[in-house]
C-alpha positions as CSV (number, residue, x, y, z in Angstrom):
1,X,16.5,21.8,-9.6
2,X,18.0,19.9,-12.6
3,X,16.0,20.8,-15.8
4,X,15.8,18.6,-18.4
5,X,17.5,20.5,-21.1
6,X,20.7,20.8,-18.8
7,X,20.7,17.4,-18.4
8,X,19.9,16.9,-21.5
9,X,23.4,19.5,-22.9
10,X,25.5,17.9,-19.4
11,X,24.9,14.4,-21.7
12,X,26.5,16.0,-24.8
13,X,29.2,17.4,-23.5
14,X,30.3,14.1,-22.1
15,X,29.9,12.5,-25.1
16,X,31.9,14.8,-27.2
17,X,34.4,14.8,-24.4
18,X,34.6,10.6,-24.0
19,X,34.9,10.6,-27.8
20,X,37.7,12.7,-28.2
21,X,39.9,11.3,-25.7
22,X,39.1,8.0,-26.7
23,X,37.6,6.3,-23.1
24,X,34.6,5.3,-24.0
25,X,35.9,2.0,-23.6
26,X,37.7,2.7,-21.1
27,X,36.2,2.7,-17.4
28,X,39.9,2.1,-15.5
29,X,40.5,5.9,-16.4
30,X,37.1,7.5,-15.5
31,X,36.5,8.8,-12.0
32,X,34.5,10.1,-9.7
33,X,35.1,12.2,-6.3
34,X,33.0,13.5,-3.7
35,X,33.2,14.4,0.1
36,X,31.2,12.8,3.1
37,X,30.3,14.2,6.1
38,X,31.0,12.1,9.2
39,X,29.9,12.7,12.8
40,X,30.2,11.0,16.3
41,X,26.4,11.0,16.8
42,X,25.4,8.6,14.5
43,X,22.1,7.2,13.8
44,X,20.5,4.7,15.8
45,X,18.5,1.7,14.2
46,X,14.9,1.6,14.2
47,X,12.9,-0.1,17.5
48,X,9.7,-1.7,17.5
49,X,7.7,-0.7,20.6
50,X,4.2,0.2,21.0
51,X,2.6,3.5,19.9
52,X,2.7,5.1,23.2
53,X,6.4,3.9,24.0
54,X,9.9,6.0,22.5
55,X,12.5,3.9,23.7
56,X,15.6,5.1,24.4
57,X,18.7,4.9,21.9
58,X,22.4,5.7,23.5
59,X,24.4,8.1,20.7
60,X,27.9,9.5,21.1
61,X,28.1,13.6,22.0
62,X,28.3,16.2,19.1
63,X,31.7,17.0,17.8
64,X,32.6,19.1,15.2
65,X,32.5,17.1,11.4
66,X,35.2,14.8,10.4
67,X,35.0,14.8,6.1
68,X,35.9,12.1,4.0
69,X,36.9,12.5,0.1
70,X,36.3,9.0,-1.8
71,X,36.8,8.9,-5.0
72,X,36.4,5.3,-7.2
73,X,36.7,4.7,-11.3
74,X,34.1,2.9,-13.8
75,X,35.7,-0.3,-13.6
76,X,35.0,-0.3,-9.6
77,X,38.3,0.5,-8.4
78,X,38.4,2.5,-5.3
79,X,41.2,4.4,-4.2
80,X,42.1,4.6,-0.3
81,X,40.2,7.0,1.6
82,X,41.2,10.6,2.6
83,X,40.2,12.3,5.9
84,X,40.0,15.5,7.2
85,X,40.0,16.0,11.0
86,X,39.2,19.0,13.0
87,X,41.8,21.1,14.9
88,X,45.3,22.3,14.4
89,X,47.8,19.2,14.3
90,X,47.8,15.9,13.1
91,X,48.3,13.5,15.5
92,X,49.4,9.8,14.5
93,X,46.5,8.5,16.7
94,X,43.7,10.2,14.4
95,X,45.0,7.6,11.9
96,X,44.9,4.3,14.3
97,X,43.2,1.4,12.4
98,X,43.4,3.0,9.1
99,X,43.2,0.3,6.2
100,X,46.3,0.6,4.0
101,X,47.1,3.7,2.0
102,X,44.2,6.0,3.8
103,X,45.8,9.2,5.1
104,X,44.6,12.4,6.0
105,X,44.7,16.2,7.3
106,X,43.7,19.0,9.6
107,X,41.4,21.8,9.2
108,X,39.5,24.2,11.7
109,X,36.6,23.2,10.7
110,X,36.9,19.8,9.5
111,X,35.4,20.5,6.1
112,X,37.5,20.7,3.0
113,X,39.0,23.4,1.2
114,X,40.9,24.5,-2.0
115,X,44.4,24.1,-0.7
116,X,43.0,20.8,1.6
117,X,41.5,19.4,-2.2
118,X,44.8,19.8,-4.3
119,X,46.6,18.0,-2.1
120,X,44.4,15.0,-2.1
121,X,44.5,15.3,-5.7
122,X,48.4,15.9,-6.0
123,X,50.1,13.9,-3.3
124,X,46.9,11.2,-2.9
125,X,45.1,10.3,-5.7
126,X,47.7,10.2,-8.2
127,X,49.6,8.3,-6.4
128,X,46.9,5.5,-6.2
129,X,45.4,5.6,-9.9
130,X,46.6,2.8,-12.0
131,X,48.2,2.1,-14.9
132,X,47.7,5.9,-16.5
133,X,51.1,5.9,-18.2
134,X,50.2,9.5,-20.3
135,X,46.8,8.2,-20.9
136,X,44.4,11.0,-20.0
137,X,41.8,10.7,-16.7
138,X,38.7,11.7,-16.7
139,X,37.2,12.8,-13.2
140,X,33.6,13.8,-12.4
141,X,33.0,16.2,-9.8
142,X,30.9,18.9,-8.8
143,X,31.5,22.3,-8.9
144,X,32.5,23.2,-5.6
145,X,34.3,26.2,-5.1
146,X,37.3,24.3,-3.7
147,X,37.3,22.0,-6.9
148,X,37.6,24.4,-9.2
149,X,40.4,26.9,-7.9
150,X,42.5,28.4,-10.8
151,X,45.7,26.2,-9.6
152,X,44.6,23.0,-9.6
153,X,43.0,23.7,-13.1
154,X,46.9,24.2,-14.7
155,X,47.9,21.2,-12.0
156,X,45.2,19.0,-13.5
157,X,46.2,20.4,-17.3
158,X,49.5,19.3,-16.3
159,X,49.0,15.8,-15.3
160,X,46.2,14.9,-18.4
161,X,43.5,15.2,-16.0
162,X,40.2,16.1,-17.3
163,X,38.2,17.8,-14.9
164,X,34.4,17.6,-15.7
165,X,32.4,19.6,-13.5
166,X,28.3,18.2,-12.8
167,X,25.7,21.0,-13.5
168,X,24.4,22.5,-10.2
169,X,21.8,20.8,-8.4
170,X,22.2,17.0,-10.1
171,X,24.4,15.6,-7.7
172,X,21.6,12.9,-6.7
173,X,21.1,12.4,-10.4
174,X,24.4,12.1,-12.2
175,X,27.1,11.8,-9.0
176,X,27.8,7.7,-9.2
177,X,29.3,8.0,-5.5
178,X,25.6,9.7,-4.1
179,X,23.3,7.4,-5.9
180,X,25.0,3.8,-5.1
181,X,27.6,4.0,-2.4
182,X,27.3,7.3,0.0
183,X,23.7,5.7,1.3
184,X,24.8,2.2,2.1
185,X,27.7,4.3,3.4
186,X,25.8,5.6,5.7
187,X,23.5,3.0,7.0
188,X,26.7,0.5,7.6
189,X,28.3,3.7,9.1
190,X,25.3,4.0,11.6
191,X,25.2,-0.1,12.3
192,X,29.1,-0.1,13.1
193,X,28.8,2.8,15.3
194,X,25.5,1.4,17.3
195,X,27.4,-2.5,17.4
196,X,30.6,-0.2,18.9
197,X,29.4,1.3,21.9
198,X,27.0,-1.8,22.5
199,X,29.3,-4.4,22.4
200,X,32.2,-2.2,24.2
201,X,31.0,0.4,26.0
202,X,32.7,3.2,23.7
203,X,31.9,6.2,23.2
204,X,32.8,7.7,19.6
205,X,35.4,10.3,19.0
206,X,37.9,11.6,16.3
207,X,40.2,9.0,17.5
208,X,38.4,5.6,16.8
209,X,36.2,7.5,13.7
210,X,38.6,6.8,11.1
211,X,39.0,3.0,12.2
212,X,35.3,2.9,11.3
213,X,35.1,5.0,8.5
214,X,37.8,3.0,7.1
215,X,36.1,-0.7,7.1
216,X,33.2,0.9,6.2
217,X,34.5,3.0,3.2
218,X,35.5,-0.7,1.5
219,X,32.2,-1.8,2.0
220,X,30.2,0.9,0.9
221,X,32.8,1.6,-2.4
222,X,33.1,-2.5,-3.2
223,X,33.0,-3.1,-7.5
224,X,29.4,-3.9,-7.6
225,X,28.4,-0.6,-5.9
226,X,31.2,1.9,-8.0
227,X,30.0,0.0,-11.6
228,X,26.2,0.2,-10.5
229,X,26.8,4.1,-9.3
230,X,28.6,4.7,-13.0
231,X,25.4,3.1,-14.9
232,X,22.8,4.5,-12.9
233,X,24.7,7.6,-14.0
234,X,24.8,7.1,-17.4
235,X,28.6,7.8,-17.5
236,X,30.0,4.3,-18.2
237,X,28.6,2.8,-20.4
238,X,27.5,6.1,-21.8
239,X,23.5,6.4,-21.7
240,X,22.0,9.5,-22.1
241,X,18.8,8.2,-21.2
242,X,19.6,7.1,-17.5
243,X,17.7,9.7,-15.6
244,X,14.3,9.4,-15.2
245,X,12.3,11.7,-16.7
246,X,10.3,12.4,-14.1
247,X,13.0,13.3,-11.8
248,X,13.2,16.4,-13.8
249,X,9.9,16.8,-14.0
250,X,9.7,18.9,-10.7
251,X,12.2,21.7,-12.5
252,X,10.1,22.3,-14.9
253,X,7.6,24.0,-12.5
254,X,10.0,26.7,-12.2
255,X,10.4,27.5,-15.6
256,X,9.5,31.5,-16.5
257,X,9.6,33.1,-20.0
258,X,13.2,34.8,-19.1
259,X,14.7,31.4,-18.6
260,X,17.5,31.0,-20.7
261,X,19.0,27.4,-21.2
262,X,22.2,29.1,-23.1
263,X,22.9,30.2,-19.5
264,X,23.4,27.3,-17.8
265,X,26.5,24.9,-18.8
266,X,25.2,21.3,-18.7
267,X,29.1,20.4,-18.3
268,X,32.2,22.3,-18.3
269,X,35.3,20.5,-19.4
270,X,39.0,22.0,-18.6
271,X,41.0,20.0,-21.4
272,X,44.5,20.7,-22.4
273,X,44.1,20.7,-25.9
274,X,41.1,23.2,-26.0
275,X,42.9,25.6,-23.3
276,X,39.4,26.3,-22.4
277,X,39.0,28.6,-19.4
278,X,35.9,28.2,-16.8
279,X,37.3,31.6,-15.5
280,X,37.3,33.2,-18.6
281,X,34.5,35.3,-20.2
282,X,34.6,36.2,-23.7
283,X,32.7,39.2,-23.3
284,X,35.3,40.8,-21.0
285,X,37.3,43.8,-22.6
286,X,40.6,44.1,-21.4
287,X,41.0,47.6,-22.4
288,X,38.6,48.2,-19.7
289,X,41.0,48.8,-17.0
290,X,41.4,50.3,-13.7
291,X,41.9,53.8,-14.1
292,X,44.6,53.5,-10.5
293,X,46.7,50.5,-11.3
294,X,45.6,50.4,-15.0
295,X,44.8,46.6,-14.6
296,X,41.7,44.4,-15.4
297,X,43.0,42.2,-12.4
298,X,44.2,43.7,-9.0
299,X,47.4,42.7,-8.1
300,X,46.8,41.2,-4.7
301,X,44.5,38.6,-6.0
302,X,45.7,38.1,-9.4
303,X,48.1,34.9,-7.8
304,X,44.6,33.7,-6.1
305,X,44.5,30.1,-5.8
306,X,40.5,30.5,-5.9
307,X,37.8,32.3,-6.7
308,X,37.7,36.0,-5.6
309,X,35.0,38.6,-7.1
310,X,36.3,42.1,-7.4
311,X,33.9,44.9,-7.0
312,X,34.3,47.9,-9.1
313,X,32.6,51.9,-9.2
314,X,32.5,54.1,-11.8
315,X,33.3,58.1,-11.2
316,X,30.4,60.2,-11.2
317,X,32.3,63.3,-10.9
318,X,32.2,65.3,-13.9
319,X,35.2,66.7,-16.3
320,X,35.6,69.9,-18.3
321,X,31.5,69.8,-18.7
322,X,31.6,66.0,-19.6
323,X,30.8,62.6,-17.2
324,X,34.1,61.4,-16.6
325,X,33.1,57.6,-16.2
326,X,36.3,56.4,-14.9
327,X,36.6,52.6,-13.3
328,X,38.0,51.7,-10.0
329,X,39.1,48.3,-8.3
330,X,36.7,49.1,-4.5
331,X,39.0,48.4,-1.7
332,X,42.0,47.5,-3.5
333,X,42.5,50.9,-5.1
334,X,40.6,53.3,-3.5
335,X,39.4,53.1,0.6
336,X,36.2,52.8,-0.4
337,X,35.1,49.2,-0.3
338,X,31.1,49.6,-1.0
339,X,29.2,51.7,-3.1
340,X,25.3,52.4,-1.9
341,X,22.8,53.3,-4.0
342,X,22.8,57.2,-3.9
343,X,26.0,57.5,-2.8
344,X,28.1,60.0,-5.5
345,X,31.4,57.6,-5.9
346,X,34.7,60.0,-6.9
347,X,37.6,58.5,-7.9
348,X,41.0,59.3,-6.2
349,X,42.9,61.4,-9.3
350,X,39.3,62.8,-9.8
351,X,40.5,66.2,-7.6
352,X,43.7,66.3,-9.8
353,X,42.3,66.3,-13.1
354,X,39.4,68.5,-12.1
């Protein structure tokens, strides 16, 4: 749950951050992106019948999710959408109907991923924001795991984009795309589905979904709805008093004595000029390195284009009388990959210098 000091340091940040690239005034070059889930079996409307009565509603069979990434600016520009379609090839009938400039991809599952993400940001959305010249963008988003991969961070340094991740859990209080166009989204997405398959007989698939999702997408993302979404957010104009206070009431019910606000980051920033680093953590030592490849970073992920957590074990053995507290990379330098509790963890050149 949102609490209402990260809120509170989320507002800061984005103030410090508007202010020293100079948008405050500037809505055209602040953005926000998010995904949407879309399925066949949509939501039928409401029926009136009598209490002891469930009339029947007709609803297209499950398939596996088609995602959408939307992304529109502070002034209430939208960009076209971006799909991603289940399955192994993109056929040119996925895309039938599309409005102009929507595109899209394959994945198995149909959700997105890192590598699925930077290319809507690299070959799609810069292609489609306006008049930028070497002005520098601001995009909201939240923090994902395939939003934040370490490449599209130097991509995004690159290309003066300012990456400003939400604080976990306050998507449905600062994300302008959840709170005014993602529900109307969804209801218009449910009414053109149920006037589809009553007025033709059609059933809905993956290859009339984008045709929907597209006429939809312009309705749910018009001006009104994008500027309304950046207010209610408190993002343009800036108002750090947009959320409720009793929608963060709730989070405060959690609250223990160990809580530590300096623990939580209210809104992390990747700017060129600070160089700042959401991988990096100051405490880290890098003398502190594997005693087998005498790195901090194993090789075989240190090119990762996302986030991958190394394990590591300390020796237990003991040298010439005295602990010998070695470090080891588990299953990248040694076959061991997990280390129980109990278990009495040797490291490989332990034998030889024994």
């Amino acid at each position: 749950m949102a609490k209402e000091s990260v809120v509170n340091n989320y507002f800061d940040n984005l103030e410090q951050c508007l202010r020293k690239h100079d948008l405050l005034d500037k809505p055209h070059l602040i953005f926000n992106v998010n995904e949407k889930g879309l399925t066949c079996d949509h939501k039928p409307p409401p029926v009136i019948a009598r209490a002891d009565h469930y009339p029947p509603a007709v609803t297209s069979g499950k398939i596996q999710t088609v995602t959408l990434i939307g992304c529109g600016s502070a002034s209430g520009y939208a960009l076209p959408p971006y799909l991603i379609f289940p399955g192994k090839r993109l056929l040119p009938d996925l895309l039938e109907g599309s409005s102009p400039g929507a595109t899209g991809t394959m994945s198995e599952t149909g959700w997105s991923n890192s590598a699925i993400f930077r290319d809507f940001m690299e070959n799609h959305s810069l292609k489609y924001i306006p008049g930028r010249s070497d002005e520098k963008v601001l995009l909201t988003l939240d923090g994902h795991r395939s939003h934040i991969s370490v490449g599209l961070v130097d991509w995004a340094k690159d290309n003066n984009i300012i990456l400003f991740i939400l604080p976990a859990h306050t998507s449905h209080l600062l994300q302008p795309l959840d709170l005014a166009c993602y529900g109307s989204f969804q209801h218009i997405y449910n009414y053109a589905c149920h006037k589809l398959m009553r007025e033709t007989a059609a059933a809905i698939t993956r290859y009339n979904i984008c045709a929907i999702a597209c006429k939809v997408y312009h309705q749910a993302l018009k001006p009104e709805n994008l500027q309304s979404g950046f207010k209610r957010a408190g993002i343009y104009p800036l108002n750090k008093e947009a959320v409720p206070r009793q929608d963060l009431i709730p989070a405060e019910l959690y609250t223990s004595d160990t809580d530590s606000d300096a623990t939580v980051e209210g809104g992390i920033c990747v700017d060129v000029a600070d160089g700042y680093s959401m991988f990096a953590d100051e405490d880290d030592d890098e003398s502190d390195e594997c005693c087998v490849c005498n790195l901090f970073t194993p090789k075989e992920v240190s090119g990762a284009t996302s986030l991958i957590f190394t394990k590591w074990a300390q020796c237990d053995g003991m040298i010439n009388g005295r602990p010998c507290l070695h470090w080891t990379h588990l299953a990248f330098c040694t076959e061991v990959s997990v280390v129980r509790r109990g278990y009495k963890f040797l490291y490989p050149h332990y034998k030889e210098e024994k």
